[in-house]
C-alpha positions, 0 to 999 in steps of 0.5 A: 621613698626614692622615685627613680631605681636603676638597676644594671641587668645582667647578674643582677636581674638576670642570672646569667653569670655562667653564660656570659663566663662561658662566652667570654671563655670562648673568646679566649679560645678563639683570640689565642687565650687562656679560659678560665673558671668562675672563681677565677672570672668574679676574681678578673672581670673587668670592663674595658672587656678587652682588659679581661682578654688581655689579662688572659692571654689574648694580644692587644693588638688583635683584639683592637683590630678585630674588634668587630669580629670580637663583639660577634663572637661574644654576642653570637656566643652568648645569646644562645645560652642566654635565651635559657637563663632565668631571672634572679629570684624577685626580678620580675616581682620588684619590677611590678612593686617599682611600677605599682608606687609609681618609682621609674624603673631604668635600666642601665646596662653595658650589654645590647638594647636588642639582647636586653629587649629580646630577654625582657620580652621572653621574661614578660617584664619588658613592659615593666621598665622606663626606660632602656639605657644600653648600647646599639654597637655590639662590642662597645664595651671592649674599649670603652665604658659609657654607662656613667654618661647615659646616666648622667644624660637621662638625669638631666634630660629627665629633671630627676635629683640624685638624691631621689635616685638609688642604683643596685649592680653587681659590679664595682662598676654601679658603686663608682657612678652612683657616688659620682652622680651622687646616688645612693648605691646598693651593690649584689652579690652572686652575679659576675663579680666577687664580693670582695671586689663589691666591699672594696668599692664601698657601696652603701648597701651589700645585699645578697638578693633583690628582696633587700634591695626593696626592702632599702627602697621602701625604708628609704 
């Protein structure tokens, strides 16, 4: 059995798809965009966020000018709807099965440490993770991408083989750092990316819920 899980957070523990949509939305109409559906949204997304911006009508130029104001806008935006959200079905129980057969549970995540400890708390699992590997900067992510790096650290600092590690994402995103680092790599559907882009990143596992994902590690 694998002893370290990593999970990415939102659209994979958390269902919060049509929120960050709606706050990206309002980016866009703020920036000089055009916003879009969430067909259109799983279809497009993409970090570096500016990227997705971009590709939506806003300028370069201005976004990288303003890219506090950005990060604010979309926090500021998002975290009142988010407050509503609930887990995907099982979080909270994976969380408590990791913990009970003593597998270190991290998540790794491009959001914020405050938003994701503020939702942990409110959900009651905040003290069924590891460890929090997330960002201290609203707005880091509108250039840049950095959770690959934070894993990697935490492997070293940690002495965890990859091989004893799994990664579960619901964007192309997890697929790519786990085959770098040499993780096994579950990718989720029904979150912010389309499942075509997931197949397209060749995970090792698709799974449509957090149920499979248990069932893997337990096999595993």
């Amino acid at each position: 059995m694998k002893k370290l899980a990593v999970s990415d957070f939102n659209g994979t523990l958390l269902a919060d798809a049509r929120a960050c949509m709606d706050a990206d939305n309002h980016v866009l109409k703020t920036f000089g965009g055009k916003p879009v559906d969430l067909k259109t949204y799983r279809d497009t997304i993409i970090i570096p966020a500016i990227n997705f911006y971009v590709q939506h009508g806003c300028r370069r130029e201005e976004l990288e000018i303003k890219s506090r104001e950005v990060g604010e806008v979309l926090h500021t935006f998002y975290e009142t709807r988010a407050a509503k959200c609930r887990t995907r079905r099982g979080a909270k129980q994976l969380l408590e099965w990791l913990r009970k057969n003593r597998i270190a549970t991290v998540i790794l995540s491009n959001h914020t440490v405050e938003g994701i400890t503020g939702q942990l708390k409110r959900l009651g699992m905040d003290q069924l993770v590891t460890e929090l590997l997330a960002n201290h900067v609203r707005g880091n992510t509108l250039k840049n991408r950095n959770k690959k790096e934070k894993l990697r650290y935490y492997l070293e600092i940690s002495g965890c083989n990859p091989k004893d590690a799994i990664i579960i994402g619901d964007s192309p995103e997890e697929t790519e750092i786990g085959k770098e680092l040499g993780i096994c790599t579950v990718a989720i559907t029904d979150g912010y990316y389309a499942k075509w882009r997931l197949k397209a990143a060749r995970p090792d596992y698709l799974v449509r819920n957090l149920a499979e994902f248990r069932e893997i590690i337990n096999k595993s």
